[in-house]
C-alpha positions as CSV (number, residue, x, y, z in Angstrom):
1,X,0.0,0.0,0.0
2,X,2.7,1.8,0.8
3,X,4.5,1.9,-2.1
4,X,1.0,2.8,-4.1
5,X,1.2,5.9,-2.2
6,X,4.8,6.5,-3.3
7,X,4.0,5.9,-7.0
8,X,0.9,7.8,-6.8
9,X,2.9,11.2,-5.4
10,X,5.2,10.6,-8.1
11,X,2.5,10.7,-10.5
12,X,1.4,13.9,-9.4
13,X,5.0,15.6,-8.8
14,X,5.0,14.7,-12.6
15,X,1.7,16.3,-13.1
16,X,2.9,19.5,-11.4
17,X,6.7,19.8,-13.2
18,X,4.3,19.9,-17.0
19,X,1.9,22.2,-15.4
20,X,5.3,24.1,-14.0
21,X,6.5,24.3,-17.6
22,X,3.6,25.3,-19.6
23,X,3.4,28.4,-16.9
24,X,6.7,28.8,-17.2
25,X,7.0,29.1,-20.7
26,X,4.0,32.3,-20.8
27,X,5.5,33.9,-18.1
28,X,9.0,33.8,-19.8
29,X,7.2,35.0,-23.3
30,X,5.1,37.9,-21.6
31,X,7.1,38.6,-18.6
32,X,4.2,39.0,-16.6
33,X,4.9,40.1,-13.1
34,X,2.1,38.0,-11.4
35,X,2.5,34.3,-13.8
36,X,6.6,35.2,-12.4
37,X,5.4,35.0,-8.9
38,X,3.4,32.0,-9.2
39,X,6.1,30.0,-10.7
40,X,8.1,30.5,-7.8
41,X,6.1,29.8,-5.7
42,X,4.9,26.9,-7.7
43,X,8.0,25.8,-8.3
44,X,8.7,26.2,-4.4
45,X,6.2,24.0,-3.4
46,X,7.1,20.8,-6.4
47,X,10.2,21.0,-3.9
48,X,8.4,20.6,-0.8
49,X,6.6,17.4,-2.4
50,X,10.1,16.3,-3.6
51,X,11.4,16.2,-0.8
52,X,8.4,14.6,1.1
53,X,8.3,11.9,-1.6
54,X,11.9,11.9,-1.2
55,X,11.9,11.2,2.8
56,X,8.8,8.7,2.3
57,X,11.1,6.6,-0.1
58,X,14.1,6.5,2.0
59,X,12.3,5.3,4.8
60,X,10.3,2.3,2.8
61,X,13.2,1.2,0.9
62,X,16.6,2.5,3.2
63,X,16.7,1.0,6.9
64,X,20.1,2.0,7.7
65,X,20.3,5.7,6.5
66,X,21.6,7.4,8.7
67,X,20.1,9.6,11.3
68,X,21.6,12.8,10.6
69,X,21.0,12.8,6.9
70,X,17.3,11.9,8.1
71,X,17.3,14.8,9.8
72,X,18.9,17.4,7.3
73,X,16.5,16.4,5.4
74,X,13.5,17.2,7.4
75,X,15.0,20.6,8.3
76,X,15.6,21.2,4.6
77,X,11.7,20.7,4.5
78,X,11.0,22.7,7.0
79,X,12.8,25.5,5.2
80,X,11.1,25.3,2.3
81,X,8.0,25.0,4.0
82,X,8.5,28.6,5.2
83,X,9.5,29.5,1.9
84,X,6.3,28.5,0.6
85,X,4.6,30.4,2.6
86,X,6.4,33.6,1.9
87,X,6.2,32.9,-2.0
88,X,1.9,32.6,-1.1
89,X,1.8,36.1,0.3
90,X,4.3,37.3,-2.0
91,X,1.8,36.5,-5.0
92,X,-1.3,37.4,-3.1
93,X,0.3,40.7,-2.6
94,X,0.7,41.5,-6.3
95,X,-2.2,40.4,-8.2
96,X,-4.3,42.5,-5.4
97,X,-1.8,45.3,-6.1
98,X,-1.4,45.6,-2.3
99,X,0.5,49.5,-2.0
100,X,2.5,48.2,1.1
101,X,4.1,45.0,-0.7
102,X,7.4,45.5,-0.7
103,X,7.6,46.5,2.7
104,X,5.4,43.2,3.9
105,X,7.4,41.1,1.9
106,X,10.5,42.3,3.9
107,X,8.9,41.7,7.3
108,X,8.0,38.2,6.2
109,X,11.7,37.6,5.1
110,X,13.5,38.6,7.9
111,X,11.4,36.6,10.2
112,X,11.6,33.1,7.6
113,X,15.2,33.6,8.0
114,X,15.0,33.8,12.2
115,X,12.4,31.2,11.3
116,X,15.9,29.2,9.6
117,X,17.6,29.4,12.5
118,X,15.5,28.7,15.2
119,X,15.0,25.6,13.7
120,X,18.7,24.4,13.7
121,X,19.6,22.3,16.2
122,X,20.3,22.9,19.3
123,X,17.7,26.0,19.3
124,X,15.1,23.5,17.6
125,X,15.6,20.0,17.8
126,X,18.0,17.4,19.1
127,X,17.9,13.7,18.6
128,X,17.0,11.8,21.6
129,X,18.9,8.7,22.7
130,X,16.1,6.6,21.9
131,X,16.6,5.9,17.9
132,X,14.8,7.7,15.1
133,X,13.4,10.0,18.0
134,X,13.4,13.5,18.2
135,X,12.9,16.1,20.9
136,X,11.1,19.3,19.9
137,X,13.1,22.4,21.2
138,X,11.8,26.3,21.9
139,X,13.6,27.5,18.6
140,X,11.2,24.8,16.9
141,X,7.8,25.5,18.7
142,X,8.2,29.3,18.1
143,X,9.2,29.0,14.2
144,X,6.1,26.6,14.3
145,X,4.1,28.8,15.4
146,X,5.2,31.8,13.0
147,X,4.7,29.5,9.9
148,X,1.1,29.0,11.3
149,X,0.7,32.9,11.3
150,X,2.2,33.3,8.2
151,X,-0.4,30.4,6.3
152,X,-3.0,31.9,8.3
153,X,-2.3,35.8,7.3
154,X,-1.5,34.6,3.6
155,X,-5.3,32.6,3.8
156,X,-6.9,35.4,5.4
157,X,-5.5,38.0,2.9
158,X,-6.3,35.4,-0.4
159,X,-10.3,35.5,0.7
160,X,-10.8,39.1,1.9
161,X,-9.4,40.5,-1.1
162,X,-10.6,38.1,-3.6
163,X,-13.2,40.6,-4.7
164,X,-10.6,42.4,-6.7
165,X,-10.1,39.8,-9.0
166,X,-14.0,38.7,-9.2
167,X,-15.4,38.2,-12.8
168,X,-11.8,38.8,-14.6
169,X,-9.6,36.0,-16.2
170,X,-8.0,35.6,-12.3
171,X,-11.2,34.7,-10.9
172,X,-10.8,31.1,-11.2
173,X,-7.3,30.6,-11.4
174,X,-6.4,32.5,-7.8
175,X,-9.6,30.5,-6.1
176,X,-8.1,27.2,-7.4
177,X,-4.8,28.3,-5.2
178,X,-6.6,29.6,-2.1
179,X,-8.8,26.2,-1.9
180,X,-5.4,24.1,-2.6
181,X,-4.1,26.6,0.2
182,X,-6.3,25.8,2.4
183,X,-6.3,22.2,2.3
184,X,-2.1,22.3,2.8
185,X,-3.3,24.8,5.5
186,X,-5.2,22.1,7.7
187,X,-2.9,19.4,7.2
188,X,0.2,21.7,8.2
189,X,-1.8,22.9,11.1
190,X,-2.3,18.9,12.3
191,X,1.3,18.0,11.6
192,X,2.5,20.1,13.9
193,X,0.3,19.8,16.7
194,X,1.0,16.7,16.8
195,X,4.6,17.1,16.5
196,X,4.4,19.3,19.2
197,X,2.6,17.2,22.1
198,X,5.4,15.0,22.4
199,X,9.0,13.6,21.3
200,X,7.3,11.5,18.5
201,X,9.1,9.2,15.9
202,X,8.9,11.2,12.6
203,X,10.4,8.6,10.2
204,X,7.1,6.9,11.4
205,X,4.8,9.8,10.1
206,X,6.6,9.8,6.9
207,X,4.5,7.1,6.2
208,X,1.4,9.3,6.3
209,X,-0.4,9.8,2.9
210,X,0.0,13.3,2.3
211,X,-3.4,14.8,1.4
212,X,-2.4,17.9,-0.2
213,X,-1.4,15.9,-3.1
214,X,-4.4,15.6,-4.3
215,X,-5.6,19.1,-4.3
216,X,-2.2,20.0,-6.0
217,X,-2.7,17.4,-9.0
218,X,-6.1,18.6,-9.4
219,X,-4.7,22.3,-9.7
220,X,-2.0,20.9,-11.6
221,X,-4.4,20.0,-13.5
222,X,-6.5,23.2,-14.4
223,X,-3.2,25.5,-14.6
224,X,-2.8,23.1,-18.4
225,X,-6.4,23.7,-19.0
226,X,-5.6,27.1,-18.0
227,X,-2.6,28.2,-20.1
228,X,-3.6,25.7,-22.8
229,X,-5.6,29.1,-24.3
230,X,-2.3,31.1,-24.2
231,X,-0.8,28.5,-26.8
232,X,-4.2,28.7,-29.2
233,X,-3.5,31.5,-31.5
234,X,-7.0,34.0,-30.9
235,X,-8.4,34.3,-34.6
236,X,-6.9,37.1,-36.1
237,X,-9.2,39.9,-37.3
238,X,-9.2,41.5,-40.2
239,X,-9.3,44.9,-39.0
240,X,-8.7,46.8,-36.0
241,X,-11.0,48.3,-33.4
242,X,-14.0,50.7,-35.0
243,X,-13.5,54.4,-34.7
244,X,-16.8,54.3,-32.8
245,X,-15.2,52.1,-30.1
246,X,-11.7,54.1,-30.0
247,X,-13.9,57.6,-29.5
248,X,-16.1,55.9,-26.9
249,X,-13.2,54.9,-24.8
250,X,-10.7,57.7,-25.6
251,X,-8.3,55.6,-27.2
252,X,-5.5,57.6,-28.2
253,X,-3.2,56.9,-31.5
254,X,-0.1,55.0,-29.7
255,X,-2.9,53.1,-27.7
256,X,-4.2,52.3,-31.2
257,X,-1.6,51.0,-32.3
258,X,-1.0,48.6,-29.3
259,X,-4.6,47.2,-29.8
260,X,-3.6,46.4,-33.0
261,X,-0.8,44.2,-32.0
262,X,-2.7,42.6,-29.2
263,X,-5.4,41.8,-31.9
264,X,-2.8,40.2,-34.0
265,X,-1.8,37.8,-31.3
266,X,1.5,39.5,-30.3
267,X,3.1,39.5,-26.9
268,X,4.4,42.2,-25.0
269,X,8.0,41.8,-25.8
270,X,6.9,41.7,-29.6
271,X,4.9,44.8,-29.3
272,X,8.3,46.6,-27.8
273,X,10.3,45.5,-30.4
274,X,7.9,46.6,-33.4
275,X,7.5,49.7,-32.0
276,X,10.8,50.4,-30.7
277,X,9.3,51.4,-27.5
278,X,10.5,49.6,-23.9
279,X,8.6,46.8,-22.1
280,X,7.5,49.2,-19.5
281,X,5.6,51.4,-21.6
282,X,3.5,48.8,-23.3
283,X,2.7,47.8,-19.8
284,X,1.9,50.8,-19.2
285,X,0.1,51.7,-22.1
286,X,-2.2,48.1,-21.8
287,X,-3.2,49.5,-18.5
288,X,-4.7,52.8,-19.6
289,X,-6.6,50.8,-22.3
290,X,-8.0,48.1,-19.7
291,X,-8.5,50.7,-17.2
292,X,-10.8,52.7,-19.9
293,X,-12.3,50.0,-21.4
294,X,-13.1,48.6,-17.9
295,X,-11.7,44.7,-18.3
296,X,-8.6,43.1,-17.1
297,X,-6.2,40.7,-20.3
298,X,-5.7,40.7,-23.4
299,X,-8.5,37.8,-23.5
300,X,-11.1,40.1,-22.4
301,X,-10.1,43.4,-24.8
302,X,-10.1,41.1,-28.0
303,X,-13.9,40.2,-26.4
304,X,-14.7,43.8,-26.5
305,X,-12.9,45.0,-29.1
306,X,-14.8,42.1,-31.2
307,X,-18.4,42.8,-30.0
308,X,-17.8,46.3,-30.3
309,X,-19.6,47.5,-26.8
């Protein structure tokens, strides 16, 4: 059964690294700021599964390995595990445009890197003389108890602000995260209360079946279906936006001639190499037109610009 498990995590770490990919490759092509974040942090959490799958195999199929490599490993998992965390609110703080990002982001560093350290032995853990037993230290229970404050401000931010991303091409893809957060969320939240009640044998809960697998597969899953419409070309139209639509919205003649491009199925780094203008201002320029024509991608604009409204 065991080993069922194994192959069935292995399955979906597969499922993630093509999902991964196909993100990777958009964000790479459009250097969007927000499909940049959620690599990393999608990236960031294939690693924590890695590893997980990693520790579950060594202690199925490895007897004798030894105790201390058993244990870098599970603080190496612990540190990502912070990591992820950090990479959550770090996303959630850029597609809702938070004003105070930068500065947040900072606070939440500092303390994953305190986190780090707290964690090392001796502040965090030491092997007990009973074998493949650990005891808990103070340095552990408090970073414990940050990462819990961390998931929980990073959940707590996702839902609150969701609103701002309601009925745009976000909508779905940012509530498929949250409700694969949240399910990581509660079984993070058991692990370590029951890590904490005692000196426990962890090789033994290694074992576990690790429930946010399935949640991560199944987003895995819908990021393809997702970014499978960035690879189909958008029928090309014949000819650009009416000049009833660009008086109706103010378009000016450089935002014109953006339109154009985005009509034609060109990506932002195209558009600022045609027109010899910098990434930036096509950024720039794509959010004046969204902003006045009141939608939120490229997806939505050709929409408009195709009924005409």
């Amino acid at each position: 059964m065991q080993h069922l498990q194994l192959a069935f995590e292995l399955g979906v770490i597969m499922i993630g690294f093509t999902a991964l990919s196909m993100a990777g490759f958009w964000a790479l092509r459009t250097r969007e700021a927000y499909l940049r974040d959620f690599c990393i942090l999608y990236t960031l959490y294939t690693v924590l599964l890695v590893i997980a799958v990693l520790k579950k195999y060594l202690s199925l199929n490895v007897a004798d390995y030894s105790d201390s490599a058993w244990y870098a490993i599970s603080g190496i998992y612990q540190m990502v595990s912070f990591a992820v965390t950090v990479a959550i609110i770090h996303f959630l703080l850029g597609i809702f445009q938070v004003r105070s990002r930068k500065i947040l982001i900072l606070v939440f560093l500092v303390l994953m890197l305190v986190s780090d350290f707290l964690i090392s032995p001796p502040f965090g853990a030491v092997l007990g003389p009973e074998k493949n037993t650990i005891h808990l230290g103070v340095g552990y229970r408090i970073a414990s108890v940050w990462l819990v404050v961390s998931f929980t401000f990073a959940l707590v931010l996702g839902y609150v602000l969701y609103r701002r991303v309601w009925r745009t091409d976000k909508q779905n893809f940012v509530l498929g995260l949250l409700l694969f957060a949240t399910v990581g969320y509660g079984e993070t939240l058991i692990s370590i209360i029951f890590l904490l009640r005692h000196p426990v044998s962890l090789r033994a809960t290694e074992r576990d079946f690790l429930f946010s697998s399935i949640p991560y597969a199944l987003y895995g899953l819908f990021i393809l279906f997702h970014f499978l419409r960035y690879y189909v070309s958008p029928p090309v139209m014949t000819e650009g936006p009416s000049e009833v639509f660009l008086a109706k919205y103010a378009i000016t003649e450089r935002e014109r001639e953006i339109m154009l491009k985005v009509i034609q199925g060109k990506s932002n780094a195209d558009i600022a190499s045609e027109l010899v203008i910098s990434l930036a201002t096509v950024k720039t320029h794509l959010h004046n037109i969204y902003t006045k024509t009141g939608v939120d991608s490229r997806y939505d604009l050709l929409a408009r610009v195709r009924s005409g409204q």
